[in-house]
C-alpha positions as CSV (number, residue, x, y, z in Angstrom):
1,X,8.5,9.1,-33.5
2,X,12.2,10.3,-34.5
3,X,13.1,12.1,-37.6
4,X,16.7,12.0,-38.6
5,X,19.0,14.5,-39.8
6,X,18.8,18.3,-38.8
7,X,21.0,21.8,-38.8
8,X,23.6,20.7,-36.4
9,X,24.8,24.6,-36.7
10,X,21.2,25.8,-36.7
11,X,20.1,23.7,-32.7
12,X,23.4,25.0,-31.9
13,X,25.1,23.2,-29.0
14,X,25.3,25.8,-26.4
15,X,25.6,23.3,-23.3
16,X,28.9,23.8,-21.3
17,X,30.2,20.6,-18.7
18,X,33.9,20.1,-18.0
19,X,33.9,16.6,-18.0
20,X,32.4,14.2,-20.8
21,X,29.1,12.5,-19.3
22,X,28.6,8.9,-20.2
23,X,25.7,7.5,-21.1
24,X,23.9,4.3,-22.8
25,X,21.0,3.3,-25.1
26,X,18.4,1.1,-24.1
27,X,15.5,0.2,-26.4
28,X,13.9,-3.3,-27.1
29,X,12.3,-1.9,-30.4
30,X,14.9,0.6,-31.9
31,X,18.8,0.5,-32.7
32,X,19.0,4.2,-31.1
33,X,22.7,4.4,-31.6
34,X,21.6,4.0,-35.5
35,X,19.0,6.8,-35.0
36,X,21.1,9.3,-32.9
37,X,24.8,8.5,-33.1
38,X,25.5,11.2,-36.2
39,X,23.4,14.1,-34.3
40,X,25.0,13.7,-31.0
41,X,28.4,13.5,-32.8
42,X,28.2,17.7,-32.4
43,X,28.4,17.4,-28.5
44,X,31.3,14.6,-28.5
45,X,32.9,17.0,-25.5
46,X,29.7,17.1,-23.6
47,X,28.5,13.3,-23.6
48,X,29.2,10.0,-25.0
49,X,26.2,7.5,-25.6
50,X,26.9,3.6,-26.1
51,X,25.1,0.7,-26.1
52,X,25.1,-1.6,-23.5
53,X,27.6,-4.6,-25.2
54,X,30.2,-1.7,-25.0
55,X,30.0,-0.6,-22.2
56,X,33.0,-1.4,-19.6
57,X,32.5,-0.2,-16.5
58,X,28.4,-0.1,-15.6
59,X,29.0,2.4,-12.6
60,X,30.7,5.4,-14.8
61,X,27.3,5.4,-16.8
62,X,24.9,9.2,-15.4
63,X,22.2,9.0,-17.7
64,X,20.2,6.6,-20.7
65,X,18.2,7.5,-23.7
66,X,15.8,5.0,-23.9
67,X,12.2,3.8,-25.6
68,X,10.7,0.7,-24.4
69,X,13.5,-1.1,-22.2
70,X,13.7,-4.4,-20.9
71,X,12.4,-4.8,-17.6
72,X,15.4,-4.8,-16.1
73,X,17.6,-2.7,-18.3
74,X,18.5,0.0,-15.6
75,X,19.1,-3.0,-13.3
76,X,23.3,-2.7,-14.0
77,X,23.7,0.9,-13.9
78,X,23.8,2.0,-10.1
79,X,24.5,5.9,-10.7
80,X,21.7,6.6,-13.4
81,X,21.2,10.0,-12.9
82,X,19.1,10.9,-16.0
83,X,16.8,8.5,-17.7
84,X,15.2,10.5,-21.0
85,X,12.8,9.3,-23.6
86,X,13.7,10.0,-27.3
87,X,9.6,11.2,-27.5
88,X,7.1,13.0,-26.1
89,X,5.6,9.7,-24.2
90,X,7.1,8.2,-21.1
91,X,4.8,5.3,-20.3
92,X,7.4,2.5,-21.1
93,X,9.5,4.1,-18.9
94,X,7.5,4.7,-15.9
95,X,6.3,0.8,-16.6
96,X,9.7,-0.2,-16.5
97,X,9.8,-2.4,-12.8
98,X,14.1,-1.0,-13.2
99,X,13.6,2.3,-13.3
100,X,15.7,4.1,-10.9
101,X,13.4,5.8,-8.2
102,X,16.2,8.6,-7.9
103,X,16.9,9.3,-11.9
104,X,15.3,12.5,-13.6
105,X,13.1,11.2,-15.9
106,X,12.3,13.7,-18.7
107,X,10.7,13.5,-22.2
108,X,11.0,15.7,-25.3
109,X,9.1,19.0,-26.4
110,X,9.0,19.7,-29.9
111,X,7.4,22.6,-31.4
112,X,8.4,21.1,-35.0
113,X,6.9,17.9,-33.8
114,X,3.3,19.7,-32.6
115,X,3.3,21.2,-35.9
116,X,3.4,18.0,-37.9
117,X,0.8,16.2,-35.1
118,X,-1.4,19.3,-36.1
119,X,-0.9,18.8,-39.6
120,X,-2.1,15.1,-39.4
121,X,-5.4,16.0,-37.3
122,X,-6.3,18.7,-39.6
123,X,-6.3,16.2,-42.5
124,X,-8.4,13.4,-40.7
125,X,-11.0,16.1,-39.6
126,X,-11.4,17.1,-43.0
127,X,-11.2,13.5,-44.0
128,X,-14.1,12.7,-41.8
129,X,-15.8,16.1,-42.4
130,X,-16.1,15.7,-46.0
131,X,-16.5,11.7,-46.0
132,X,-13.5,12.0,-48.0
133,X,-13.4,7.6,-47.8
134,X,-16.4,7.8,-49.5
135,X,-14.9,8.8,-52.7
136,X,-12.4,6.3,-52.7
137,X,-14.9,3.7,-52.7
138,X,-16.8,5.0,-55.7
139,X,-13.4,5.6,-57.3
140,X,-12.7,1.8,-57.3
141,X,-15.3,1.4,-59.7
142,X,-15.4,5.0,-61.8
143,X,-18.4,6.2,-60.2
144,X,-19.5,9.4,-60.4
145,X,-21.6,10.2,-57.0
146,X,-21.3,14.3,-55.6
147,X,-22.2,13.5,-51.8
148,X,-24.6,16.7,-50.3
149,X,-22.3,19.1,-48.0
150,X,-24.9,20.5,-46.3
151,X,-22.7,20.7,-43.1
152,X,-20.4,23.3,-42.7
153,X,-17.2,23.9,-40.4
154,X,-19.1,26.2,-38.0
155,X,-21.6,23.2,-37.3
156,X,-19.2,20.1,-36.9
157,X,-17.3,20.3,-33.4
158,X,-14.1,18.7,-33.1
159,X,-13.3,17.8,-29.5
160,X,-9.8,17.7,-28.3
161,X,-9.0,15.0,-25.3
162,X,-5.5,16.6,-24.1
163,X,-4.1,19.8,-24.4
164,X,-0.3,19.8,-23.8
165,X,2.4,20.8,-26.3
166,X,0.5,18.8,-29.2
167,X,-2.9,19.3,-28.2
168,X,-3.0,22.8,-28.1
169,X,-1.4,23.0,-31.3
170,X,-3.7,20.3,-33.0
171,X,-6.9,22.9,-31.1
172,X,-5.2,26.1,-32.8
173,X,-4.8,25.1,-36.3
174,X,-8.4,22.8,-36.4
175,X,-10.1,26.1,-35.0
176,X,-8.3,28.5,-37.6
177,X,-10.4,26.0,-40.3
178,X,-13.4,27.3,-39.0
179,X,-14.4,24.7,-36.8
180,X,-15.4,24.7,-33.5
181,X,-13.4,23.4,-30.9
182,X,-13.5,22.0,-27.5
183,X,-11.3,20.8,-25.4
184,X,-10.7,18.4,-22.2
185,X,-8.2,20.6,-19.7
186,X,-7.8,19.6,-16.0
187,X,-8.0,23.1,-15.0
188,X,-8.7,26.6,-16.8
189,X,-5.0,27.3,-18.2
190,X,-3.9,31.1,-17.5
191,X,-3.7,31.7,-21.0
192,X,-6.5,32.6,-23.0
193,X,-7.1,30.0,-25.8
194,X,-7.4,31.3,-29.5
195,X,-10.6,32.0,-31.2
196,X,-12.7,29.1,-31.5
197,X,-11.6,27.1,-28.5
198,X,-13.3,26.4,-25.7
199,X,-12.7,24.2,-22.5
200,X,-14.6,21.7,-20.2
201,X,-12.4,21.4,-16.9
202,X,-12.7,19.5,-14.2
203,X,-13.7,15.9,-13.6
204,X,-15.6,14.5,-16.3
205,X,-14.5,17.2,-18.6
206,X,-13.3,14.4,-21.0
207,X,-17.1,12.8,-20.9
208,X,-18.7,16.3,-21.5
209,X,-16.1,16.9,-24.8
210,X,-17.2,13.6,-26.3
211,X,-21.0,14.2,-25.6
212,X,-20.3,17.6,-27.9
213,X,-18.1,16.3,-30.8
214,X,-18.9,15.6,-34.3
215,X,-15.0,14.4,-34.0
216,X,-13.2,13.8,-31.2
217,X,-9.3,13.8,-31.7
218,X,-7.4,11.3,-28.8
219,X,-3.5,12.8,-27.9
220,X,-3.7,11.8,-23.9
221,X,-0.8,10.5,-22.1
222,X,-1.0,7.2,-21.1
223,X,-1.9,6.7,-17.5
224,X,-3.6,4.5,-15.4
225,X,-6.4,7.2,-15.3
226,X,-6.6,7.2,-18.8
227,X,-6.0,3.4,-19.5
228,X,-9.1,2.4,-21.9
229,X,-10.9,5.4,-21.8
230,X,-11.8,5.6,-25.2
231,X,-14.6,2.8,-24.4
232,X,-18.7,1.9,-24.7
233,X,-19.7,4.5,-22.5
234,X,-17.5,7.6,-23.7
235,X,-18.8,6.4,-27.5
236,X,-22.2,6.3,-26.3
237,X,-22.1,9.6,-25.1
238,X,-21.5,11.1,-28.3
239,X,-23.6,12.3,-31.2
240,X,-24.6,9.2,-33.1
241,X,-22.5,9.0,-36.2
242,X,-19.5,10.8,-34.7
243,X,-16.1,10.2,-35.7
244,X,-13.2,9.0,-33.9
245,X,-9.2,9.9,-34.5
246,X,-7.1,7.9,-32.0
247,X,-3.5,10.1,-32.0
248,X,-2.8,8.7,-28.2
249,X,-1.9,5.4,-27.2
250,X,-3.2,1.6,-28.4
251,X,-4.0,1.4,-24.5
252,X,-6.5,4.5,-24.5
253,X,-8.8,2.2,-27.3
254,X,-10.6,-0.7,-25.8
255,X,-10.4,-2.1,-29.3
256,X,-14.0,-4.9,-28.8
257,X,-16.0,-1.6,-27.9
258,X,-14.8,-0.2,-31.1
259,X,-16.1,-2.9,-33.3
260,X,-19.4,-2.3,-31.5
261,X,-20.0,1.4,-32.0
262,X,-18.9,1.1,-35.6
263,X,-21.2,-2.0,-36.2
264,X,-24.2,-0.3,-34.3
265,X,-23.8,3.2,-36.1
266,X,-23.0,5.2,-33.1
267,X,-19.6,6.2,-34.4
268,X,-19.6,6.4,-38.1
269,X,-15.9,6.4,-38.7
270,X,-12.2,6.0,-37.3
271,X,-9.1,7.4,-37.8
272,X,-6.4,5.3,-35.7
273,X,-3.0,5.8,-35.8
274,X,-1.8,4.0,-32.2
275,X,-2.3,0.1,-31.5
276,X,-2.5,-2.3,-28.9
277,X,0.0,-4.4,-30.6
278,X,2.4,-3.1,-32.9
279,X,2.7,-3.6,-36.2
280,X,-1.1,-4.1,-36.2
281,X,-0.7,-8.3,-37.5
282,X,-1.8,-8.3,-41.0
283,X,-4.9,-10.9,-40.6
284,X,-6.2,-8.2,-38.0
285,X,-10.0,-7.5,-38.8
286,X,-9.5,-3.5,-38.7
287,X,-7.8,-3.4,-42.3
288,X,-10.6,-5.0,-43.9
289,X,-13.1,-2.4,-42.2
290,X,-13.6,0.3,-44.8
291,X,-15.2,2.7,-42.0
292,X,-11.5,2.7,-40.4
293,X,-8.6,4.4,-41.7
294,X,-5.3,3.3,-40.9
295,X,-1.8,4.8,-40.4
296,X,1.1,3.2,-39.0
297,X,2.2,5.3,-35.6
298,X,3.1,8.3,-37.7
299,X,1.4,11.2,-37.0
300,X,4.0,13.0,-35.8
301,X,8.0,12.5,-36.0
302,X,10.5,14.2,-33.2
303,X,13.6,15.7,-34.8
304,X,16.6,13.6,-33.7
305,X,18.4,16.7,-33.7
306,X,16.4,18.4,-30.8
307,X,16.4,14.9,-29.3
308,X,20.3,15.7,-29.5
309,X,20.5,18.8,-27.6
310,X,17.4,18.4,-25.3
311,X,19.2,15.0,-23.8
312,X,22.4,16.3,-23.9
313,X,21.4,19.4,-21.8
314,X,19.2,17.4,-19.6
315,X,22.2,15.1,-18.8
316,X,24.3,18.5,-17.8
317,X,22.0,19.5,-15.5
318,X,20.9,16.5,-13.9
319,X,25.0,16.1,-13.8
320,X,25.2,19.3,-11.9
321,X,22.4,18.8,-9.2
322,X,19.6,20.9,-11.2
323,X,16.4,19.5,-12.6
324,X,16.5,19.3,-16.0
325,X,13.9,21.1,-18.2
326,X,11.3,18.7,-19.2
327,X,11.1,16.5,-15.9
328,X,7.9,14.4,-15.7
329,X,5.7,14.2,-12.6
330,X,5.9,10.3,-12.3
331,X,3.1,10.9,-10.3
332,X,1.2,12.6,-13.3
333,X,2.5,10.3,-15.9
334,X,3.5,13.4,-18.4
């Protein structure tokens, strides 16, 4: 989610605000002052970020950088004027009962950050692609067994369920492998995609990706719309033996209808990387499931230094009356 460190001189700090802005951390999973407190050090006369034990006056306090907050960790801080996530998601923000209604709520855009998401899906197609888990199995006990490739690139479709920031990226660099790809877009974007990219728009777009994709690569936002849409009948949709790479949220899986297509043969394989509960609990049935692979929530990293400069110039503007790059449509969920 955050990588540390960065070129302080390199992001540069061109924000300009007379008057310090204060500001506070609130996460219930992360000591974000740990994370962020060396790369915000370079705008010291533009912002000051505490957490909440320091705090002394509540009502002085114009914007938080938070990741999953109490419920009612706004609640004391009347003149919130800026609330910004430290990623690309928001969902534990806009779930948060405290969140001001009148607070900017923006998120993060990376381009570093796509690139490394892109990075990750590229490896689990080929992973899947080339039954690459098969070799590791044989390796366990020195067997030599060459597995037939008699499918190539131009024949295995990768479908794409999102394409913002990271799943555009994730589209472009999976396509430039030679694969097909299609991907799930609420409406036709203006720009034309890259070779080897196609869309389904509209409605059941999403259903009509799965139904074409050897692999089918999950980076959704987390919405109520999207809320357990990786289920029975989107699996059953898709070409028997399919593979799945969950990049999204634990709340897109429904995790019993998993189990099913992978015990029935409809999907022949997973890739997740996002859980329901977090660390997945070490008695949990998936790590003894050799047709699952599992990482732990790190497909992608944001740079805390961009976190750095893209708070800190969200906080100005929101500080000056203008909407901050980056807003989210609560409405929209991203």
């Amino acid at each position: 989610m955050v990588r540390s460190g960065g070129n302080h001189a390199e992001q540069g700090n061109d924000v300009s605000n007379s008057e310090v802005i204060e500001g506070v951390y609130l996460s219930s999973k992360l000591d974000l002052e740990e994370l962020f407190a060396d790369v915000f050090r370079p705008y010291a006369d533009k912002v000051r970020i505490r957490l909440p034990r320091d705090i002394e006056d509540p009502s002085r306090i114009q914007f938080s950088v938070a990741w999953y907050p109490e419920k009612e960790a706004f609640t004391p801080y009347p003149n919130l004027r800026l609330v910004s996530s430290i990623a690309a998601g928001v969902d534990s923000l806009i779930n948060c009962p405290s969140l001001p209604a009148s607070a900017h709520l923006t998120r993060i855009r990376d381009n570093a950050q796509a690139d490394m998401m892109a990075g990750f899906a590229v490896w689990q197609v080929v992973w899947h692609h080339r039954n690459m888990g098969h070799y590791l199995q044989r390796q366990a006990f020195s067997t030599w067994d060459q597995q037939n490739l008699s499918v190539s690139p131009k024949d295995y479709t990768v479908g794409v369920l999102g394409y913002g920031l990271m799943g555009k990226a994730i589209a472009e660099a999976v396509a430039a492998l030679g694969f097909p790809v299609v991907a799930a877009v609420r409406k036709q974007p203006s720009e034309a995609p890259a070779a080897g990219i196609s869309f389904e728009t509209g409605a059941s777009s999403i259903e009509r990706v799965a139904a074409r994709s050897q692999a089918l690569i999950n980076v959704l936002p987390l919405t109520p719309q999207t809320e357990n849409i990786l289920n029975e009948d989107l699996f059953n949709l898709m070409p028997t033996g399919a593979r799945l790479i969950q990049l999204g949220r634990g709340q897109h899986l429904v995790d019993e209808d998993l189990d099913k297509a992978l015990a029935s043969g409809q999907l022949g394989g997973a890739s997740l990387d996002v859980f329901r509960t977090e660390p997945l609990p070490e008695d949990h049935r998936w790590w003894r499931n050799d047709k699952i692979l599992i990482t732990p929530h790190h497909a992608s990293d944001s740079s805390a230094a961009i976190v750095a400069k893209q708070v800190t110039e969200a906080a100005i503007a929101a500080v000056d009356g203008r909407v901050p790059e980056n807003t989210v449509d609560r409405t929209q969920g991203y």
